[in-house]
PDB file of N, CA, C and O in Angstrom:
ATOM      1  N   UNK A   1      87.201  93.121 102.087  1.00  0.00           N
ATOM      2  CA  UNK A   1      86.670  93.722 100.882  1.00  0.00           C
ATOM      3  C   UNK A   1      86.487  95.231 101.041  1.00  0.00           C
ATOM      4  O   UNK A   1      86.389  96.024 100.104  1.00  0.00           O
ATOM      5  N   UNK A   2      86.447  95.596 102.635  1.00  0.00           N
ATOM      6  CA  UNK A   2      86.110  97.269 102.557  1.00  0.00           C
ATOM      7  C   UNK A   2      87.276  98.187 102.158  1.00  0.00           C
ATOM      8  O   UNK A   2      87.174  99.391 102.394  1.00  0.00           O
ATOM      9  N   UNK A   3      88.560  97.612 101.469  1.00  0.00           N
ATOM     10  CA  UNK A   3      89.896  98.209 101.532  1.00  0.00           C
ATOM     11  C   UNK A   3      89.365  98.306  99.893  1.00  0.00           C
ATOM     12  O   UNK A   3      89.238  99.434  99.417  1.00  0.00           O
ATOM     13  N   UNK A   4      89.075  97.172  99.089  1.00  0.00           N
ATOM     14  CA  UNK A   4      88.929  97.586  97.712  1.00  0.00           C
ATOM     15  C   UNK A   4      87.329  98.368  97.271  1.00  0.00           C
ATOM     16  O   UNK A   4      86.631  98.735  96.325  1.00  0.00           O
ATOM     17  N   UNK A   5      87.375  98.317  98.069  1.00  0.00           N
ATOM     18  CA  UNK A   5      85.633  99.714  98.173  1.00  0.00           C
ATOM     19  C   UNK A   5      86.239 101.080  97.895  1.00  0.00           C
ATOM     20  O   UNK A   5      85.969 102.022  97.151  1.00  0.00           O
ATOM     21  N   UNK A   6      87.039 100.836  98.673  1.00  0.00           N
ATOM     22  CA  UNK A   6      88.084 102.126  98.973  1.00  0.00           C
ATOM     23  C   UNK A   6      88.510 102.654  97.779  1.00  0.00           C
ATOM     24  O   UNK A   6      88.150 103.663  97.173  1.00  0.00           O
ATOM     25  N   UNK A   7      89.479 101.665  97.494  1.00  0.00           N
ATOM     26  CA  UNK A   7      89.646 101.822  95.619  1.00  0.00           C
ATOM     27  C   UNK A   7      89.053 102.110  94.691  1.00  0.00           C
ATOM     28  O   UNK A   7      89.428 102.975  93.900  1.00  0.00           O
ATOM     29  N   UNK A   8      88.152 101.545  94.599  1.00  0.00           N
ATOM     30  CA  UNK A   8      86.875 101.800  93.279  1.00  0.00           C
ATOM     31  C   UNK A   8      86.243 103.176  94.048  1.00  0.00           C
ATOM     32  O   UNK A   8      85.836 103.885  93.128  1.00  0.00           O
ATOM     33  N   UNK A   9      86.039 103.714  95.072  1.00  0.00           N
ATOM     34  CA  UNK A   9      85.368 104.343  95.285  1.00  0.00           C
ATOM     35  C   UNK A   9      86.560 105.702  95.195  1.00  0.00           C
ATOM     36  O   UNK A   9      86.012 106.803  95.249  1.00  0.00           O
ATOM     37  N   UNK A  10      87.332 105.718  95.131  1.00  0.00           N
ATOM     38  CA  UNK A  10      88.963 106.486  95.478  1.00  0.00           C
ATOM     39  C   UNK A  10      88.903 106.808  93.465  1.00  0.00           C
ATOM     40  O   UNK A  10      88.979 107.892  92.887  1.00  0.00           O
ATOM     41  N   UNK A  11      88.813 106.009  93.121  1.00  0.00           N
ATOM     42  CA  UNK A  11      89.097 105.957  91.286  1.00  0.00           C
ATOM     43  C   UNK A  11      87.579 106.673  90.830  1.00  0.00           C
ATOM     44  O   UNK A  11      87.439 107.507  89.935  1.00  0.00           O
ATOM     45  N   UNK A  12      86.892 106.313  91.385  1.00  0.00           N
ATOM     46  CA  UNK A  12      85.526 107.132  90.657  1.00  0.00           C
ATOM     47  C   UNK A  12      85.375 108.538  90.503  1.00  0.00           C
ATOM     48  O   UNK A  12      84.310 109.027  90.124  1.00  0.00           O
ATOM     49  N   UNK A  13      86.339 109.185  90.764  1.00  0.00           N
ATOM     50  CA  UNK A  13      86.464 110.638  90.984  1.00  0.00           C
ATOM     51  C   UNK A  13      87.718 110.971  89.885  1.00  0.00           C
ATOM     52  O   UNK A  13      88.868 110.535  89.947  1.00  0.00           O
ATOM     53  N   UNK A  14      87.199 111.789  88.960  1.00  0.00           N
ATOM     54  CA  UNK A  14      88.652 111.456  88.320  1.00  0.00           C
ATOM     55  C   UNK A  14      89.460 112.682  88.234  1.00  0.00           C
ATOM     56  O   UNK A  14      90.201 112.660  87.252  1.00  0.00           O
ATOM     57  N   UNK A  15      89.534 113.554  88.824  1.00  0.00           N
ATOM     58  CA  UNK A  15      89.936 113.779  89.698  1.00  0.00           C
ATOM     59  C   UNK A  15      91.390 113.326  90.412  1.00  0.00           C
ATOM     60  O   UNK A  15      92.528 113.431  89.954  1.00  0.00           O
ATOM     61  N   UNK A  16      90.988 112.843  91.559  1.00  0.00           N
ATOM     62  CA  UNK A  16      91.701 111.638  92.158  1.00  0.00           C
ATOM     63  C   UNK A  16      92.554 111.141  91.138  1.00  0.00           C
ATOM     64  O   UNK A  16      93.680 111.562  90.873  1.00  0.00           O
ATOM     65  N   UNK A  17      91.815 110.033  90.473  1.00  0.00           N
ATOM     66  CA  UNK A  17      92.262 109.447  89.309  1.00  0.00           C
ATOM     67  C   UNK A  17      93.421 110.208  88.902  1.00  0.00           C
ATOM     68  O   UNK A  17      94.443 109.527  88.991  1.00  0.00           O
ATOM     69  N   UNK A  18      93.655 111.616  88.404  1.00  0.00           N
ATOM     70  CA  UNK A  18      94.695 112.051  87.540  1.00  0.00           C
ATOM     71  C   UNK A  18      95.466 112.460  88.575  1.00  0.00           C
ATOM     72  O   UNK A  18      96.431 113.072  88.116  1.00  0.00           O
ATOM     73  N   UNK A  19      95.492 112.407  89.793  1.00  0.00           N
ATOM     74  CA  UNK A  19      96.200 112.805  90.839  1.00  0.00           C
ATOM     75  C   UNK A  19      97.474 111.805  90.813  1.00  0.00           C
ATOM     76  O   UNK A  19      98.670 112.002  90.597  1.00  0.00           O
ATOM     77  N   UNK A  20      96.471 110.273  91.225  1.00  0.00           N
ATOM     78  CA  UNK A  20      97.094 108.946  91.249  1.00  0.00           C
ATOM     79  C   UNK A  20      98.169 108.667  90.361  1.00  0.00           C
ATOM     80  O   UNK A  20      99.300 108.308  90.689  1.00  0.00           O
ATOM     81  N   UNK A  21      97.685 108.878  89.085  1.00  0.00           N
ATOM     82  CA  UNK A  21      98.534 108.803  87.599  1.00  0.00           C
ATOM     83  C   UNK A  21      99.737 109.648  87.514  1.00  0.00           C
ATOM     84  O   UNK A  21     100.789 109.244  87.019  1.00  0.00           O
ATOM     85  N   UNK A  22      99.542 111.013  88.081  1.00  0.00           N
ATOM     86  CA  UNK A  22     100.476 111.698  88.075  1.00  0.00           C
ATOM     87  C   UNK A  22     101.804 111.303  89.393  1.00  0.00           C
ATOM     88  O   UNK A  22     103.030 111.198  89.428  1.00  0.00           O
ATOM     89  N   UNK A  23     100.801 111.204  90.213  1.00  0.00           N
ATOM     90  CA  UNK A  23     102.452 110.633  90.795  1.00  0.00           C
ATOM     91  C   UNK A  23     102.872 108.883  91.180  1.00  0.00           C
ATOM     92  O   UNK A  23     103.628 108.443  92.046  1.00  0.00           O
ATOM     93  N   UNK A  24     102.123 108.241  90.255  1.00  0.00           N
ATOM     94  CA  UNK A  24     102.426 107.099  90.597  1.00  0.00           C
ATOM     95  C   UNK A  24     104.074 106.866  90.409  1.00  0.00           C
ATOM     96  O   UNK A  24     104.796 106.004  90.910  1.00  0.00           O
ATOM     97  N   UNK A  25     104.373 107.900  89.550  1.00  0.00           N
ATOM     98  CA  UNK A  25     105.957 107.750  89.579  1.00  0.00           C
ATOM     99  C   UNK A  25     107.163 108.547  89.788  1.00  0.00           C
ATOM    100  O   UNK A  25     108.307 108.184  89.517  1.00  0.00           O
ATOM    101  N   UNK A  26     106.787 109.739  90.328  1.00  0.00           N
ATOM    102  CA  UNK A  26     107.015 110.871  90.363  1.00  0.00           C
ATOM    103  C   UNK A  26     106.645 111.676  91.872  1.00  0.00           C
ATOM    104  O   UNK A  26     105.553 112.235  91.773  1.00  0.00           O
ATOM    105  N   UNK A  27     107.258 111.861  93.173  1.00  0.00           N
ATOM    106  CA  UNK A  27     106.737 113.247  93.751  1.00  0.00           C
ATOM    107  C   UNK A  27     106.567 114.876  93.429  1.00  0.00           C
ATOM    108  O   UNK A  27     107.198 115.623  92.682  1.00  0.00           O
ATOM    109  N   UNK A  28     105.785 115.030  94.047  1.00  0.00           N
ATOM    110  CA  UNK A  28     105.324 116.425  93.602  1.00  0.00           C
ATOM    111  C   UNK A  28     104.368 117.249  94.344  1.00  0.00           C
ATOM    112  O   UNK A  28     103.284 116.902  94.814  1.00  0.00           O
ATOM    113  N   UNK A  29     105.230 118.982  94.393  1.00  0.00           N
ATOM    114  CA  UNK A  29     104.348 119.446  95.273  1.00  0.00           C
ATOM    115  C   UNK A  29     102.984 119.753  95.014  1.00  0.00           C
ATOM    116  O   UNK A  29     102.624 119.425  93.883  1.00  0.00           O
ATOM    117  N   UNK A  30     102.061 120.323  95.778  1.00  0.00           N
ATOM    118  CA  UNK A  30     100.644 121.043  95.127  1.00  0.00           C
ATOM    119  C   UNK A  30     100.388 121.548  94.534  1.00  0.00           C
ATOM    120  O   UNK A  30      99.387 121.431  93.828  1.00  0.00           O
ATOM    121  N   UNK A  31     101.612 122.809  94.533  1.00  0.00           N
ATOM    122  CA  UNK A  31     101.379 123.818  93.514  1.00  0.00           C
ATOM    123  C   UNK A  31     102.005 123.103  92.136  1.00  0.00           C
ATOM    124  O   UNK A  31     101.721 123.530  91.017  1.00  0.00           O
ATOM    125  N   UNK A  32     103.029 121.787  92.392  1.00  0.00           N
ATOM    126  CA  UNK A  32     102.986 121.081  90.907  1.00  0.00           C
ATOM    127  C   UNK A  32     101.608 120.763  89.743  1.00  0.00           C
ATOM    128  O   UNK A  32     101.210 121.089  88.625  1.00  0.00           O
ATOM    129  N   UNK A  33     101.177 119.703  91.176  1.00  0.00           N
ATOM    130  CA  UNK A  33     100.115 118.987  90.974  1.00  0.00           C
ATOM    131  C   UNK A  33      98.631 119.810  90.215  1.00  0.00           C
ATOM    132  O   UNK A  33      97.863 119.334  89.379  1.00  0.00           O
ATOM    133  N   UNK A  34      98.599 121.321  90.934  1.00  0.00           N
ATOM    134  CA  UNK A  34      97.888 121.887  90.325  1.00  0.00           C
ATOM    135  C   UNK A  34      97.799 122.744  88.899  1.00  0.00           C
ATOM    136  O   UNK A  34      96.764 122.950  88.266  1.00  0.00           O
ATOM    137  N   UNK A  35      99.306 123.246  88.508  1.00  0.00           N
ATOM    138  CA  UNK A  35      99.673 123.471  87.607  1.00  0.00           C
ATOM    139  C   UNK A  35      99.544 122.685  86.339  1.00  0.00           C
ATOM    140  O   UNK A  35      99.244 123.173  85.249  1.00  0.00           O
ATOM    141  N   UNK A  36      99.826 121.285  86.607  1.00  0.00           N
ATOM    142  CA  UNK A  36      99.715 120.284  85.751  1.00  0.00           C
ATOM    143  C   UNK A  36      98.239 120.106  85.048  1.00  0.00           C
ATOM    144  O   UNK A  36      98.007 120.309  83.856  1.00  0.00           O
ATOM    145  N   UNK A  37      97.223 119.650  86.115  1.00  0.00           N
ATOM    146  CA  UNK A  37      96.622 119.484  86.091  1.00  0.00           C
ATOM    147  C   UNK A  37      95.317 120.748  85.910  1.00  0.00           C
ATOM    148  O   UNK A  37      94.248 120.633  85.310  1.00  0.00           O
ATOM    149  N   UNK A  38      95.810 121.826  86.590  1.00  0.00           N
ATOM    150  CA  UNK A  38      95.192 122.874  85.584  1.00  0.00           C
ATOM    151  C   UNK A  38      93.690 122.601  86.870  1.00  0.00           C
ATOM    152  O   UNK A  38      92.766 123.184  86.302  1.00  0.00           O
ATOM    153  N   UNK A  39      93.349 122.255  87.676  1.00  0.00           N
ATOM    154  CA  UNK A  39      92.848 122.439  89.290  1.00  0.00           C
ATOM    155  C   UNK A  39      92.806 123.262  90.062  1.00  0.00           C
ATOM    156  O   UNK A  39      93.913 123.119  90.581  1.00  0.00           O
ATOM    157  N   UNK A  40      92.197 124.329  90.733  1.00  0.00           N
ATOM    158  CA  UNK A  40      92.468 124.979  91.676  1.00  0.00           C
ATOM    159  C   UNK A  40      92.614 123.994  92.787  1.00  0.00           C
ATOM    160  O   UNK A  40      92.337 122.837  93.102  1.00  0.00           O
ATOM    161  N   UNK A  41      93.357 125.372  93.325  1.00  0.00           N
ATOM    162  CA  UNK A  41      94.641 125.055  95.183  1.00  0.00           C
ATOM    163  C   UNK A  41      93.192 124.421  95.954  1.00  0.00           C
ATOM    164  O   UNK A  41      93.492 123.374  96.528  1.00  0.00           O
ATOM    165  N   UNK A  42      91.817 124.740  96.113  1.00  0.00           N
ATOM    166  CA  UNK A  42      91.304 124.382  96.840  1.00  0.00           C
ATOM    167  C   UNK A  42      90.595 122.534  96.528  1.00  0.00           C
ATOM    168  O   UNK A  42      90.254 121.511  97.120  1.00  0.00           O
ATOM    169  N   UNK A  43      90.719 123.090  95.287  1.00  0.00           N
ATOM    170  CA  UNK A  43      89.979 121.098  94.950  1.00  0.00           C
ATOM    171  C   UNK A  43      91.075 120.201  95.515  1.00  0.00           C
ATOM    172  O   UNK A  43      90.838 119.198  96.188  1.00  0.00           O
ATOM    173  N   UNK A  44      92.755 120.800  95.067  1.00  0.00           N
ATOM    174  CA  UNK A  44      93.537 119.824  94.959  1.00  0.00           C
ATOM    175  C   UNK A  44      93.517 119.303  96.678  1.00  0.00           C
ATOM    176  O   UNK A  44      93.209 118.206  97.144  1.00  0.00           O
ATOM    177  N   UNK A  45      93.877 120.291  97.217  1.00  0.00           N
ATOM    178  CA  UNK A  45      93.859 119.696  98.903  1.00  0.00           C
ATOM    179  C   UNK A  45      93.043 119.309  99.480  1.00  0.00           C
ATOM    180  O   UNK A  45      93.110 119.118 100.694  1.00  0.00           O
ATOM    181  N   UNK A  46      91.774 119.026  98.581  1.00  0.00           N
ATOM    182  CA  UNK A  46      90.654 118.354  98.926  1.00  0.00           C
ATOM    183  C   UNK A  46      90.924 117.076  98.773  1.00  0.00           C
ATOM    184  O   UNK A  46      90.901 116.335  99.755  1.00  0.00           O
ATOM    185  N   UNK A  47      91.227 116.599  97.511  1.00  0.00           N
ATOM    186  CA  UNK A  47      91.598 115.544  97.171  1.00  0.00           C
ATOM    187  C   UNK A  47      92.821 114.797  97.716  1.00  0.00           C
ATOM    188  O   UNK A  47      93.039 113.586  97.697  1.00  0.00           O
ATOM    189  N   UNK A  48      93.598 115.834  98.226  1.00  0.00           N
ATOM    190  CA  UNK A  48      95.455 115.261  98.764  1.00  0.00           C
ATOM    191  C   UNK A  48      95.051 114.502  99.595  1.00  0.00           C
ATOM    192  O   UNK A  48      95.333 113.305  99.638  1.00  0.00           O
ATOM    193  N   UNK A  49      94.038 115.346 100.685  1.00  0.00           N
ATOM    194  CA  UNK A  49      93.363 115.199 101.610  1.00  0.00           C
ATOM    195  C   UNK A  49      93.085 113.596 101.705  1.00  0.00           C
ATOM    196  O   UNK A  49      93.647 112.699 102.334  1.00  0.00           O
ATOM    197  N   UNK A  50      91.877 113.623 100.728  1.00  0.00           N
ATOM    198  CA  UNK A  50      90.837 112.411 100.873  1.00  0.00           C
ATOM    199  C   UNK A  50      91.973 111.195 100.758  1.00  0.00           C
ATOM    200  O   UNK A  50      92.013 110.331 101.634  1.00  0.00           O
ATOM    201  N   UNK A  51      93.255 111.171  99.186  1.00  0.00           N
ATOM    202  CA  UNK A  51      94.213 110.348  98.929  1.00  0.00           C
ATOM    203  C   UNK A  51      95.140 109.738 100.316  1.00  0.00           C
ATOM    204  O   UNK A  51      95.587 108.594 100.406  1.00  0.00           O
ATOM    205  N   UNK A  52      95.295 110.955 101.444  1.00  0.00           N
ATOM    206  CA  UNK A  52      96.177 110.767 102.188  1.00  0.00           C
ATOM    207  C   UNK A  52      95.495 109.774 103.803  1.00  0.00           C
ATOM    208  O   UNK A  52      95.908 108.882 104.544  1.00  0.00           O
ATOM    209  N   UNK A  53      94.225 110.660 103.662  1.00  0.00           N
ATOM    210  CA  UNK A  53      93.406 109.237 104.329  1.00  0.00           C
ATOM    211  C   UNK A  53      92.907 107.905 104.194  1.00  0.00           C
ATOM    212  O   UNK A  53      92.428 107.094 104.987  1.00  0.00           O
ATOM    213  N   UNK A  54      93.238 107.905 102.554  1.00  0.00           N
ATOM    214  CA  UNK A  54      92.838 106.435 102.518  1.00  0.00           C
ATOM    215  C   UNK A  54      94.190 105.420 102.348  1.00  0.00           C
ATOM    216  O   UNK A  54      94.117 104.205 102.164  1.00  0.00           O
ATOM    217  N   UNK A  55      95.465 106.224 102.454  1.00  0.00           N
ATOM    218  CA  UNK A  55      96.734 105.948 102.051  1.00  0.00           C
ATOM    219  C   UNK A  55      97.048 105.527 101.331  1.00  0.00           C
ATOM    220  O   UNK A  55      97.876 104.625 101.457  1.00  0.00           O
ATOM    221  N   UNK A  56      96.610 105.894 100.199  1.00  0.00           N
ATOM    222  CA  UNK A  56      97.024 105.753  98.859  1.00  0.00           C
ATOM    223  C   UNK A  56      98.308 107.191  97.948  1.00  0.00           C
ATOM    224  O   UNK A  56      98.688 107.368  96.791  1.00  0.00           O
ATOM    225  N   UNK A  57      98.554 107.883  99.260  1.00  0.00           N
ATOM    226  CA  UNK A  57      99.655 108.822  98.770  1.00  0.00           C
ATOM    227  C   UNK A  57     100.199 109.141 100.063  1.00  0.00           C
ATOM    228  O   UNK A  57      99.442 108.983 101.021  1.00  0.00           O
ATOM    229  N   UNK A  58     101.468 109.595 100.292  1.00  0.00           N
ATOM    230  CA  UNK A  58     102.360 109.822 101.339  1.00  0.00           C
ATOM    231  C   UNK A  58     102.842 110.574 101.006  1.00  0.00           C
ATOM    232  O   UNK A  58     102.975 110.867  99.818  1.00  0.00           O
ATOM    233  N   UNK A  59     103.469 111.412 102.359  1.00  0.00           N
ATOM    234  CA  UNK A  59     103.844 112.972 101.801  1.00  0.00           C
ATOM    235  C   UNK A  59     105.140 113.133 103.291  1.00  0.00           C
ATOM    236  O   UNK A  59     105.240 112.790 104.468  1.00  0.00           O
ATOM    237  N   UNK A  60     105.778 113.747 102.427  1.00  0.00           N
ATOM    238  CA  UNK A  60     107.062 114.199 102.975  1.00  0.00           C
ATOM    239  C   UNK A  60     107.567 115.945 102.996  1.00  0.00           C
ATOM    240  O   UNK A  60     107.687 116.513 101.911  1.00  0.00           O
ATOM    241  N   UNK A  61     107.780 116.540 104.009  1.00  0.00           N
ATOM    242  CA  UNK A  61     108.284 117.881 104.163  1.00  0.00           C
ATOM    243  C   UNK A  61     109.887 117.786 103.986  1.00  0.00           C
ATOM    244  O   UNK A  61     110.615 116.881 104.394  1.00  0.00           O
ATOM    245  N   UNK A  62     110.288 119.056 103.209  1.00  0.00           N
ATOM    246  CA  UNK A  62     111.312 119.284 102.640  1.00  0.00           C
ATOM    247  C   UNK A  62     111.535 120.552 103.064  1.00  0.00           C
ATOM    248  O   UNK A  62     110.854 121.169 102.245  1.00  0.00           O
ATOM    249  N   UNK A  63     112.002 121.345 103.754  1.00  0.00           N
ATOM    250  CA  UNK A  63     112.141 122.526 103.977  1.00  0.00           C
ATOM    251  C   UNK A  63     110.809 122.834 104.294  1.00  0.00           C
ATOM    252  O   UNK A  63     110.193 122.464 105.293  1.00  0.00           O
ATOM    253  N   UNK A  64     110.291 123.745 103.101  1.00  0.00           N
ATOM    254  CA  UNK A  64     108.830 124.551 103.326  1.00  0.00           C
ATOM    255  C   UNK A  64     108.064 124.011 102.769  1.00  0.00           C
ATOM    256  O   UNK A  64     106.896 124.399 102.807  1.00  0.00           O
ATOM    257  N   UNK A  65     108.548 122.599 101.838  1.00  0.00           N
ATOM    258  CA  UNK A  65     107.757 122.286 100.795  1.00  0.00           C
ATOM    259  C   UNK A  65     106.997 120.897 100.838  1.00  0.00           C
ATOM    260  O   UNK A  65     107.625 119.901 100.478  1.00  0.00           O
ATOM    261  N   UNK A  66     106.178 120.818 101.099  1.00  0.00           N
ATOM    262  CA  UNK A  66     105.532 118.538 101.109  1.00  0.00           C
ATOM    263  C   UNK A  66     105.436 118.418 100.286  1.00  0.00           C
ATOM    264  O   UNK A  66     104.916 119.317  99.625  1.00  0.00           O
ATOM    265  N   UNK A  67     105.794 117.397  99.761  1.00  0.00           N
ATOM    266  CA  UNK A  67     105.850 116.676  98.402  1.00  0.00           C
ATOM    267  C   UNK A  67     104.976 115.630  98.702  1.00  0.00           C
ATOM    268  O   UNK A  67     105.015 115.052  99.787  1.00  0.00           O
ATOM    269  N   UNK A  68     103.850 115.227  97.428  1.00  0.00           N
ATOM    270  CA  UNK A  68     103.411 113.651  97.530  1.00  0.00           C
ATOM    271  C   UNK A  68     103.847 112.921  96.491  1.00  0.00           C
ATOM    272  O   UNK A  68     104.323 113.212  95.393  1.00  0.00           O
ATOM    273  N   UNK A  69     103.463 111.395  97.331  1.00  0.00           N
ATOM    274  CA  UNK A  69     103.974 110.603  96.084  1.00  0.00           C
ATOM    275  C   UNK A  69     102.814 109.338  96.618  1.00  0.00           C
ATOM    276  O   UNK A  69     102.253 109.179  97.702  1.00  0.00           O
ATOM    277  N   UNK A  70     102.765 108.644  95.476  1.00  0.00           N
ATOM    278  CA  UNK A  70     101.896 107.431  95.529  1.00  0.00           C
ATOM    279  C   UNK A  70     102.752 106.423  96.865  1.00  0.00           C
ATOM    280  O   UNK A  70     103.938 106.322  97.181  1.00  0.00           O
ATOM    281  N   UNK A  71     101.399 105.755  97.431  1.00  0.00           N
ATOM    282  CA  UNK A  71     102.321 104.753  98.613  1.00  0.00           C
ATOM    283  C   UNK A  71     102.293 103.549  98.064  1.00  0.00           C
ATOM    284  O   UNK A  71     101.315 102.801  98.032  1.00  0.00           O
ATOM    285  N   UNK A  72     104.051 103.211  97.341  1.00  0.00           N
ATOM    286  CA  UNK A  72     103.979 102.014  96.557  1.00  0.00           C
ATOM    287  C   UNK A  72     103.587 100.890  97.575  1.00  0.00           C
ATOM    288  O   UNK A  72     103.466  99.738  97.160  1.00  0.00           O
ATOM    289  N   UNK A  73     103.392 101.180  98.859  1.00  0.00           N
ATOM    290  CA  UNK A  73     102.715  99.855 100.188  1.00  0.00           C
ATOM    291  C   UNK A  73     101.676  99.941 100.399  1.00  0.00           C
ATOM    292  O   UNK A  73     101.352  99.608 101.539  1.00  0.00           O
ATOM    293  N   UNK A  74     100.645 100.391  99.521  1.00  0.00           N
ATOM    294  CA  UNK A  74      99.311 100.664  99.663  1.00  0.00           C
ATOM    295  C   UNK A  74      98.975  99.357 100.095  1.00  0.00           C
ATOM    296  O   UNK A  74      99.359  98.402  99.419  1.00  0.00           O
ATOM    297  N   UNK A  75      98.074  99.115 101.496  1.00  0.00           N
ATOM    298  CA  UNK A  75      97.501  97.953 101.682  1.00  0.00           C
ATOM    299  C   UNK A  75      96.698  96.972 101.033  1.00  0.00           C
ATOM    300  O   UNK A  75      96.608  95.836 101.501  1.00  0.00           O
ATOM    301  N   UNK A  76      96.016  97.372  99.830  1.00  0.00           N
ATOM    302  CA  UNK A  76      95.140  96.497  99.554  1.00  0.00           C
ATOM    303  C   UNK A  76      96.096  96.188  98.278  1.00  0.00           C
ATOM    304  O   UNK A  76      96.538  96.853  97.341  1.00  0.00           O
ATOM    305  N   UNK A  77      96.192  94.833  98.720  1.00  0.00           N
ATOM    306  CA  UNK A  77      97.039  93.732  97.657  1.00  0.00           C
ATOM    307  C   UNK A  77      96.213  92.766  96.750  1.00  0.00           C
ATOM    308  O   UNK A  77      96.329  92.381  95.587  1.00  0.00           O
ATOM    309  N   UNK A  78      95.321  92.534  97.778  1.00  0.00           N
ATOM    310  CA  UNK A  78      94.286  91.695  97.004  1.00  0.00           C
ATOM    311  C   UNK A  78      93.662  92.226  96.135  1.00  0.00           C
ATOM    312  O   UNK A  78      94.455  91.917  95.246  1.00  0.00           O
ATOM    313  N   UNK A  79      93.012  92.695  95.691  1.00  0.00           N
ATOM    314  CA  UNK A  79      92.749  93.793  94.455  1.00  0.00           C
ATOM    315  C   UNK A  79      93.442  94.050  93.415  1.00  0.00           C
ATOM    316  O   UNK A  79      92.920  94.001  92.302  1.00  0.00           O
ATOM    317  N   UNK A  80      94.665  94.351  93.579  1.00  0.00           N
ATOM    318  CA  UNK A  80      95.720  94.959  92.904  1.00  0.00           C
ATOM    319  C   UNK A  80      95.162  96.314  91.649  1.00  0.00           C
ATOM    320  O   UNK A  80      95.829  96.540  90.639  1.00  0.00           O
ATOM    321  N   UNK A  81      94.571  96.662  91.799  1.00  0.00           N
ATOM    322  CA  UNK A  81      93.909  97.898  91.475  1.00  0.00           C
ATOM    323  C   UNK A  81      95.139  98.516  90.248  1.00  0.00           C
ATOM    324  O   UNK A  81      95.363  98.434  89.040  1.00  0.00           O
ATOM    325  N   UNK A  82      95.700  99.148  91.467  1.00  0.00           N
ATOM    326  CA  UNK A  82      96.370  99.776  90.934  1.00  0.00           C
ATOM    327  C   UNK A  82      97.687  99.560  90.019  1.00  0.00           C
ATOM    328  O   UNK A  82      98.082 100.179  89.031  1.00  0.00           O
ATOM    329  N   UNK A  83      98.299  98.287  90.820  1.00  0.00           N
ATOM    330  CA  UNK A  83      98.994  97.925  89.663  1.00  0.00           C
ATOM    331  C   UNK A  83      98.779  97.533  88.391  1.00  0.00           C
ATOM    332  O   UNK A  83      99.745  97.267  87.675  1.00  0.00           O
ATOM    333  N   UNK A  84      96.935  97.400  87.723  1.00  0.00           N
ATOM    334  CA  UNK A  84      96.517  96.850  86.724  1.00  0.00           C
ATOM    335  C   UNK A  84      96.622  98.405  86.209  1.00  0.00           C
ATOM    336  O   UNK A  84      97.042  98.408  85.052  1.00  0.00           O
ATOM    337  N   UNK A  85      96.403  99.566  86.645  1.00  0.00           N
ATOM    338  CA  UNK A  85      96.158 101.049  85.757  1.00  0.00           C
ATOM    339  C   UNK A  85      97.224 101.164  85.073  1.00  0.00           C
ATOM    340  O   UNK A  85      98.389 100.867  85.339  1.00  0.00           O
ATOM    341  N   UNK A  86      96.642 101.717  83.970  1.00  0.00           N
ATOM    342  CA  UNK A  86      97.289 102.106  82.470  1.00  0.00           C
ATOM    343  C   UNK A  86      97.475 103.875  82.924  1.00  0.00           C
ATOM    344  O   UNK A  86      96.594 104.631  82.513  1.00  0.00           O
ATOM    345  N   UNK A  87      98.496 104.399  83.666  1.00  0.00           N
ATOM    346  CA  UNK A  87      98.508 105.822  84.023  1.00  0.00           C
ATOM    347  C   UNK A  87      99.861 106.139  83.749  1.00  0.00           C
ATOM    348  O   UNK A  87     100.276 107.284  83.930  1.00  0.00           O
TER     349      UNK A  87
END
């Protein structure tokens, strides 16, 4: 149960939340992510941050550039959290 703690506690920030939504289908760099979302550089890598420790986003270097993207293998299955969001 401490994996879907994770979740609800990961979604209560919304924040996060529009992070999630935005790339649940889509990678994208920071300076995307922040543009979009209209965030400063320092919240967002706060949040990449927190997303990337709970592995709910994965990130890949491209030259100079990391891209994230949602980790469609996010461990917690039982829950299914995320596949129920409307994002």
């Amino acid at each position: 149960m401490k994996i879907c703690h994770n979740c609800f506690k990961t979604l209560s920030e919304k924040n996060r939340l529009a992070i999630i939504g935005l790339l649940k289908k889509n990678s994208k760099r920071a300076k995307d992510i922040e543009k979009h979302l209209n965030i400063g550089q320092p919240t967002i890598s706060h949040h990449l941050k927190v997303l990337k420790e709970r592995r709910l986003l994965i990130s890949k270097k491209i030259g100079r550039e990391i891209f994230y993207q949602f980790n469609k293998d996010y461990p917690c299955k039982t829950c299914k959290v995320y596949d129920d969001l409307k994002l």
